[in-house]
C-alpha positions in Angstrom: -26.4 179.0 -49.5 -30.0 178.6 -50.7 -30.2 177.3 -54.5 -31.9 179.3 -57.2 -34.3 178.4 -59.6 -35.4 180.8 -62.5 -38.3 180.2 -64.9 -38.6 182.8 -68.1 -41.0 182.8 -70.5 -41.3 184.9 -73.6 -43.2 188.1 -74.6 -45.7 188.0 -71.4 -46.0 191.0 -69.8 -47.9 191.2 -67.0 -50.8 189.0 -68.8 -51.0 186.5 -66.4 -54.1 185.8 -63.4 -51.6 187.2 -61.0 -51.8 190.8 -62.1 -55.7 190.1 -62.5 -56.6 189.3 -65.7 -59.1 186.5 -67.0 -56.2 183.9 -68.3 -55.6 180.3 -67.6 -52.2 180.8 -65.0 -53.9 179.2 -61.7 -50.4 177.7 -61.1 -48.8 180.8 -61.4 -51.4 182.1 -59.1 -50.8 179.8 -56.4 -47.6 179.9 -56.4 -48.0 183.6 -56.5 -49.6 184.0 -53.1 -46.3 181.9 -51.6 -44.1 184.9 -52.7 -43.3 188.3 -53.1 -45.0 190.0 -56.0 -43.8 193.2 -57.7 -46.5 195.3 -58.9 -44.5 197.8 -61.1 -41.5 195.4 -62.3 -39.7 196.9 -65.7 -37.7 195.6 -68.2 -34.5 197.7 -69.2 -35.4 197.1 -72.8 -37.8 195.6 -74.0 -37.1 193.5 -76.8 -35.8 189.7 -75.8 -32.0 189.6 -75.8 -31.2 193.3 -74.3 -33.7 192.2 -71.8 -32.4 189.6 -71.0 -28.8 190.2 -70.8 -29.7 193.6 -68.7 -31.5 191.5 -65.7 -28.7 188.7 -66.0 -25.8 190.9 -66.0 -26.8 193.6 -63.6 -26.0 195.9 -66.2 -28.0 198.3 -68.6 -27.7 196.7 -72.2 -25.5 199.7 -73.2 -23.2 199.0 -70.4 -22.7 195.2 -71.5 -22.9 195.6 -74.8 -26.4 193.3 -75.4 -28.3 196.1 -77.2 -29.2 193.8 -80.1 -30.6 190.2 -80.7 -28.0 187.7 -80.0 -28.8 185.7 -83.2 -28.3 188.6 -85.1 -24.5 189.7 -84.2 -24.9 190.9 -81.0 -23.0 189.8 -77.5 -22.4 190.5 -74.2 -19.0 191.7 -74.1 -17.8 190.3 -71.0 -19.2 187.0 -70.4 -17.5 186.7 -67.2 -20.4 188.8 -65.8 -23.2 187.1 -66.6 -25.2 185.7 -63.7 -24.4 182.3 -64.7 -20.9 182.8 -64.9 -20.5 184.7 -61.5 -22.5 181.9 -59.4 -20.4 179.3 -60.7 -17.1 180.9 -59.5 -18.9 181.2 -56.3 -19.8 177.3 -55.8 -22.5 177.0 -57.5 -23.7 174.1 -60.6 -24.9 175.7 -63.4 -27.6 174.5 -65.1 -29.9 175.0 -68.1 -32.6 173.5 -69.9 -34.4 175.2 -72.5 -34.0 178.8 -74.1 -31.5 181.0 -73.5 -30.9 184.2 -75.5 -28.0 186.2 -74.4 -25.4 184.4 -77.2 -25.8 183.5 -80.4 -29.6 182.0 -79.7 -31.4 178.5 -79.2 -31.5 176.6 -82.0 -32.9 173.9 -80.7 -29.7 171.6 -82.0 -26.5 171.1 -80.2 -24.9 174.3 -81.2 -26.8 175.8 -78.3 -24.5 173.8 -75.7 -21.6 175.9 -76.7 -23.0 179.0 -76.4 -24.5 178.1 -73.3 -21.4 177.5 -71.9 -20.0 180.6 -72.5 -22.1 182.0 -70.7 -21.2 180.1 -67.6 -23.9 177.1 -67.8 -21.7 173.8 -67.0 -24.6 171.7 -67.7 -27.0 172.0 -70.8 -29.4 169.6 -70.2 -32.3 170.7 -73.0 -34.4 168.6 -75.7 -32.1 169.3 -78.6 -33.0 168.1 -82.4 -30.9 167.0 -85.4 -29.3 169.8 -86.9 -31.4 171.1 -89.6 -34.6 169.8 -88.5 -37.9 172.1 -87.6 -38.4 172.2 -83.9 -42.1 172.0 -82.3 -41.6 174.4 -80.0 -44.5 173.8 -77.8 -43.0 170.2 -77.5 -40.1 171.2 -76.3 -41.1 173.4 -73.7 -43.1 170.4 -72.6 -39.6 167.7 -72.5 -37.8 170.5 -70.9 -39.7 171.0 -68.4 -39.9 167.1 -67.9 -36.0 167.1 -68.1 -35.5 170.4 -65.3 -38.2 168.0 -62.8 -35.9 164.7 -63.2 -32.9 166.7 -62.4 -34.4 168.5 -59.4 -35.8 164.8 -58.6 -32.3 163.5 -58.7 -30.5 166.1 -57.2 -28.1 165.3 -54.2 -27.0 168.1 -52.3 -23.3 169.0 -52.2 -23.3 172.5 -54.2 -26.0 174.6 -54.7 -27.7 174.2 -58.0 -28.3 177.5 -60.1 -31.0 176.6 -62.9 -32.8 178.1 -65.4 -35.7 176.7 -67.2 -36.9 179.1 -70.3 -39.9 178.4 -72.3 -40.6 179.5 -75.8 -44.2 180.4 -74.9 -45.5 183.0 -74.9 -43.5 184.0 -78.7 -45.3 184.1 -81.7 -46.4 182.1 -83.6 -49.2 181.2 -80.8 -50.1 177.4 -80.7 -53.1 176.9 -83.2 -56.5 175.9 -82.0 -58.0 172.7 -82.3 -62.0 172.4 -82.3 -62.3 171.1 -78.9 -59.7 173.9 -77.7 -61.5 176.3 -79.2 -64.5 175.5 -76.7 -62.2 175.9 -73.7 -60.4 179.2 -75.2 -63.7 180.8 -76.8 -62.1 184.0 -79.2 -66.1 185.6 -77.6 -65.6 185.6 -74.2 -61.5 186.4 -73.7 -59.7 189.0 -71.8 -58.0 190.9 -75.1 -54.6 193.0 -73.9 -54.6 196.8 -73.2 -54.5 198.5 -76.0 -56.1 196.3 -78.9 -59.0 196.8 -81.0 -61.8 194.7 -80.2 -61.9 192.3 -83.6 -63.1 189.3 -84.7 -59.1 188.6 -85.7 -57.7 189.9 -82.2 -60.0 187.7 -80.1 -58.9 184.8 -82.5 -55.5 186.0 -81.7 -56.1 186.0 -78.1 -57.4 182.8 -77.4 -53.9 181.6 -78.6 -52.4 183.3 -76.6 -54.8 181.8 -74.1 -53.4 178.4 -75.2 -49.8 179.5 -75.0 -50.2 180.6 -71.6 -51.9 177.5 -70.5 -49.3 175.4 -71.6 -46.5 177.9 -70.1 -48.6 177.7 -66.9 -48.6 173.6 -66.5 -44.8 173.5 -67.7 -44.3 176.0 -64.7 -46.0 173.6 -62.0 -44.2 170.8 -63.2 -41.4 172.6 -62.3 -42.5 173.5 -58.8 -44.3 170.5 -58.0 -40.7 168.5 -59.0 -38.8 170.7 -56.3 -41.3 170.4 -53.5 -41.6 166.4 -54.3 -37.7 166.5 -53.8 -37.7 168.6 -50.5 -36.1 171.4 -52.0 -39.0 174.1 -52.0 -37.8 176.3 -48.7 -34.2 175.6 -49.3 -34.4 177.3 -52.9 -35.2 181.1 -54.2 -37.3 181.0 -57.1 -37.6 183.8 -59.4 -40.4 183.5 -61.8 -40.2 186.3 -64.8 -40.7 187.3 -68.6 -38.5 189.2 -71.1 -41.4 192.5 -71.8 -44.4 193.1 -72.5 -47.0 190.9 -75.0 -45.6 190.7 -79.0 -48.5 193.5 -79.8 -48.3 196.6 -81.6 -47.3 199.4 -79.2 -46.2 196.8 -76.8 -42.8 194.7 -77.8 -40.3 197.2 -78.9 -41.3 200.3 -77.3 -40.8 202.0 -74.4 -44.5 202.2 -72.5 -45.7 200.3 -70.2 -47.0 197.9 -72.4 -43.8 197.2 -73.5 -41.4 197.6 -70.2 -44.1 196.6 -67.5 -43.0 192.8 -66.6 -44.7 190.0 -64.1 -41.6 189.4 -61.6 -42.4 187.1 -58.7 -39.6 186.4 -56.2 -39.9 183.5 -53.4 -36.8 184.2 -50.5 -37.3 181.1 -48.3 -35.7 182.9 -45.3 -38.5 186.3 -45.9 -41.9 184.2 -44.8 -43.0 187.8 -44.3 -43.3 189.0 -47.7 -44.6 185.5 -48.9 -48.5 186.5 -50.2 -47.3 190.0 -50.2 -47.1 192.7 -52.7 -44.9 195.4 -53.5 -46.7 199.0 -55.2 -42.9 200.4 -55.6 -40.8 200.7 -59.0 -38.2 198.1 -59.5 -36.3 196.9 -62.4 -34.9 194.1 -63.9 -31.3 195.3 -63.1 -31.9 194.8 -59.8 -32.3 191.1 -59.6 -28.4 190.3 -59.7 -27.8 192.7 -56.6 -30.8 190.9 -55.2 -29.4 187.6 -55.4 -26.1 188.8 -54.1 -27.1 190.4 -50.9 -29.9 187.1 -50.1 -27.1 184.6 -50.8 -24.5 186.4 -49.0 -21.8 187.0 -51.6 -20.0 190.2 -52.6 -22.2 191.6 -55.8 -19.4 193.0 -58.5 -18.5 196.1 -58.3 -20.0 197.4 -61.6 -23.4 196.9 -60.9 -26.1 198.9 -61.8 -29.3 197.9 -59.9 -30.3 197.9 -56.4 -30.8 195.1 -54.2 -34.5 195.0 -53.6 -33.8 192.3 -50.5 -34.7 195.2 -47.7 -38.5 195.3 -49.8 -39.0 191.4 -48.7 -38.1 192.3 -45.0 -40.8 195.4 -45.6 -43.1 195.1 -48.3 -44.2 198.7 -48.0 -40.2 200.0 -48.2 -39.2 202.3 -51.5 -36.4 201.4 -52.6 -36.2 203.6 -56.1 -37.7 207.0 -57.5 -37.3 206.1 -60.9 -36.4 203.4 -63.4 -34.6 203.6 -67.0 -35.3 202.0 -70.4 -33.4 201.4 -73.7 -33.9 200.7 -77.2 -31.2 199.9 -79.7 -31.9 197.2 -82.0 -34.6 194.8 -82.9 -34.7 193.9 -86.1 -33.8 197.6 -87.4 -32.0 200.6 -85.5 -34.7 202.6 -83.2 -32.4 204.0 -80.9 -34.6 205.4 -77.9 -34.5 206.5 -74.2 -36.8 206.6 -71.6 -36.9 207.5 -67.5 -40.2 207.1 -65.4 -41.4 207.8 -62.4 -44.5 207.0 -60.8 -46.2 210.0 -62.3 -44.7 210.8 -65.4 -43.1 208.9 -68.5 -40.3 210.9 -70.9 -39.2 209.0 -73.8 -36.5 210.0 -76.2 -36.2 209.2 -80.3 -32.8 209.4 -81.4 -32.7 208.5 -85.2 -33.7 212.0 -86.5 -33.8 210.4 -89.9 -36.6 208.1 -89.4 -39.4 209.8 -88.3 -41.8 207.0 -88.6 -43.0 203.6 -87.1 -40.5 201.0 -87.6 -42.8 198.3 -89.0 -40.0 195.3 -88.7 -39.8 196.0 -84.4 -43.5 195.1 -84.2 -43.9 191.5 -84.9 -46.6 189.8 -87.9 -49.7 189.2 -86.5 -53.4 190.0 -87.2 -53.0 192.8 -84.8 -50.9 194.5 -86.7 -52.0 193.8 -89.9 -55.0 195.9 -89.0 -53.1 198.6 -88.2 -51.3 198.8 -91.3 -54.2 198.7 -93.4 -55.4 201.9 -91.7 -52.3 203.5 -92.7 -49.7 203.1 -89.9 -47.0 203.1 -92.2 -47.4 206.4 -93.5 -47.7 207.9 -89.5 -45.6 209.8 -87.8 -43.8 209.4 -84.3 -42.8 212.5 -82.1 -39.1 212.6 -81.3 -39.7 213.3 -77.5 -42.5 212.3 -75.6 -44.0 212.9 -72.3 -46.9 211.2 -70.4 -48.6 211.8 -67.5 -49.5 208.9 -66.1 -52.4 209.7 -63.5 -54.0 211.5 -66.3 -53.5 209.3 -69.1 -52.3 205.3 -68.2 -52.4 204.2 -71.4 -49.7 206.8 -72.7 -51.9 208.1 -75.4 -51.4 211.7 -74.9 -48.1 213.3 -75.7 -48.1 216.1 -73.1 -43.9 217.2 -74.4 -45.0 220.5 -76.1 -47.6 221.7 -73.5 -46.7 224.9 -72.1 -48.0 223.0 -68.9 -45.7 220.7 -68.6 -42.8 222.6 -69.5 -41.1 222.6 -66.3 -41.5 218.8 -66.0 -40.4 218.0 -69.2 -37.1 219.9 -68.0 -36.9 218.2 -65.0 -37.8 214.5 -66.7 -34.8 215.3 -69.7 -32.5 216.5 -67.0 -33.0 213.5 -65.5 -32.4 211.2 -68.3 -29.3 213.1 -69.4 -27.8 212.7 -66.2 -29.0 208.8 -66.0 -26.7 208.7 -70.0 -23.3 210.3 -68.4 -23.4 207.9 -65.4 -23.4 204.9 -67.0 -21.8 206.2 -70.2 -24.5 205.5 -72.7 -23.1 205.9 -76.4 -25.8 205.6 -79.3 -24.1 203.9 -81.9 -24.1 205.1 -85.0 -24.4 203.1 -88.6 -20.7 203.2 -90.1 -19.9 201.2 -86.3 -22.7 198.3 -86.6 -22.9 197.9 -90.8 -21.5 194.6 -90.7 -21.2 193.7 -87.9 -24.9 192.6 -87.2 -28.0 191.6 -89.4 -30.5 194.0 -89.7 -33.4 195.1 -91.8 -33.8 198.3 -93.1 -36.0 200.6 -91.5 -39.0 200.9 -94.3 -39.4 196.9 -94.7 -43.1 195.9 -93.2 -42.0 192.3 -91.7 -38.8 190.8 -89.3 -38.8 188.0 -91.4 -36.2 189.1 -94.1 -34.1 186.2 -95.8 -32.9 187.7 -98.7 -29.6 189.9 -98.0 -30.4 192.5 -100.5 -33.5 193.1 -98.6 -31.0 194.0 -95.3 -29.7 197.3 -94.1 -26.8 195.6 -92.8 -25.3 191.8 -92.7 -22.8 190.1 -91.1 -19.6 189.9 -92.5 
């Protein structure tokens, strides 16, 4: 069996030189053109512990019971099924360093050992901090990925090794700029993401992130470099991927592109052919477990929900879905939405009917968003079904649900999600089963960061 390696980042989308824009990732770009790249990757939910726990499960967060943030109540139900868990029944050591955020959450302190273990990790071998102490994030990304090279450099054969290195970039807060950085990242000349207003505050936002995702990029080649140096390159998959989309308005949290679209670059030693290839075709996260299954040769549990996507690395140019399905639950507040998309249309469903607006506390602080709220974005409105047509309008701007036009495909597109909901037995929860039971801000607060219990919708009891 070949060993695995998978490197995670946070909140990063598909902003990355690999899917063409103007950002420090030439490590990720070389390594890129050694692999198999998926064009149109999505998340099953975008927000970071459903995410997470959907690709590492094989099942859709609804199905493993994931549908919140871990550190806020939430937890796969059966832990036995986690990817983790399921390689090491099957011969495989376990291995993390770094975040993990399917259970409870990293704190950065030995707490996280536990949890890891639970999830079927035998070794935890991360920079951890006194209890109580304020972690430098962007340090420890840096010792972890320090700490996943020695073991690969010390690594001895006997069973395959399954590890997972995860970064805290790209999460806000972004690294700060000093004055010499801000000569290498100038806020006048970068790249800013799809859908933000061009600002003197977003570019200044941007060239952090410019920082973040230089520093995400070295840790990542001191990864790879560490398992070529130990002669472990072609005997080892490596699955290189992020969470959802960028920490933006109308990104995180919600169910466009922006928010489910995903970098996800695969390397199958024994596929040279789909090495420096790409694949146009929709895949999702959910398929990764299957994936893994089929190209390791073991028998993929029977209540799997993706597709193995190892016949597309024998033929780049092979389909092997119609459609793909998104979910929100929780963030930091209840949003309870649906989505299924093709590759010419997008139908998203709002549950909640008594929230019509914009749930402020799903869209993370920044200066992003603080522009949007001084124009009045809390006082707006959001449509509880939507429907996009994608040749025509990309950028999902135009809500297309209630034109006579599209009538028939708006049919066709709820028909289709409705059917997708019986299959896999998708129950919305509703509030008298999650108040207390999970933390959770109420629905009108303007930030995530909420300390003060009165100021919750719901705490744990």
């Amino acid at each position: 069996m070949k060993n695995i390696l998978y490197i995670h980042t946070h909140d990063t989308g598909r902003f990355t030189s690999v899917y063409g824009k103007n950002v420090p990732t030439p490590h990720l770009k070389a390594f890129a053109e050694d692999a198999l790249v998926f064009r149109n990757a999505f998340c099953a939910s975008p927000t970071c512990s459903p995410s997470r726990g959907a690709m590492l499960t094989g099942r859709y967060p609804h199905e493993n019971g994931l549908v919140g943030l871990a550190h806020r109540g939430f937890s796969i139900k059966d832990k036995s099924g986690h990817l983790a868990a399921f390689l090491q029944r099957n011969g495989f050591e376990t291995v993390l360093c770094g975040v993990q955020h399917e259970e409870k959450g990293y704190d950065y302190t030995g707490a996280s050992e536990k949890h890891s273990r639970s999830l079927g990790y035998e070794k935890n071998i991360s920079y951890f901090i006194e209890d109580g102490s304020q972690p430098d994030k962007e340090k420890a990304d840096r010792e972890n990925a320090m700490r996943a090279a020695a073991y690969l450099r010390a690594y001895s054969g006997g069973k395959p090794f399954f590890l997972s290195y995860g970064m805290f970039h790209t999460h806000r807060p972004y690294p700060e700029l000093t004055e010499e950085e801000r000569k290498e990242f100038r806020a006048d000349e970068v790249e800013l993401p799809r859908n933000v207003f061009d600002s003197p505050e977003a570019r200044e936002d941007t060239a952090c992130l410019y920082k973040s995702l230089k520093r995400f990029d070295e840790n990542f080649q001191i990864v790879i470099d560490a398992l070529k140096e130990a002669g472990l390159y072609d005997s080892t998959i490596i699955l290189s991927t992020t969470d959802h989309g960028l920490a933006n308005p109308f990104s995180k949290c919600t169910l466009t592109d922006d928010g489910m679209g995903v970098s996800l670059i695969m390397r199958i030693p024994d596929c040279p052919e789909s090495f420096g290839r790409w694949h146009e075709g929709l895949v999702s996260h959910i398929d990764v477990f299957p994936t893994l299954c089929e190209a390791e040769g073991l028998e993929p549990p029977e209540n799997l929900s993706g597709v193995s996507l190892l016949p597309v690395f024998r033929d780049t140019g092979r389909k092997v879905r119609d459609q793909v399905f998104g979910e929100i639950n929780f963030h930091t507040s209840f949003e309870p939405a649906r989505c299924v998309r093709t590759e010419r249309y997008k139908y998203i469903r709002y549950y909640d009917e008594t929230w019509k607006k914009y749930n402020m506390t799903n869209c993370d602080d920044s200066a992003l968003k603080s522009l949007l709220v001084d124009a009045g974005w809390r006082q707006k409105t959001k449509a509880s079904e939507w429907l996009f047509d994608l040749y025509f309008d990309p950028c999902e701007k135009n809500n297309v649900a209630e034109d006579p036009e599209y009538a028939d495909v708006v049919r066709e597109m709820r028909g289709r999600l409705e059917e997708w909901r019986k299959e896999t037995n998708d129950h919305i929860m509703t509030p008298e089963e999650y108040m207390g039971h999970c933390k959770l801000n109420r629905k009108d607060d303007l930030s995530p960061t909420v300390t003060s219990p009165e100021q919750l919708e719901s705490s744990i009891q």
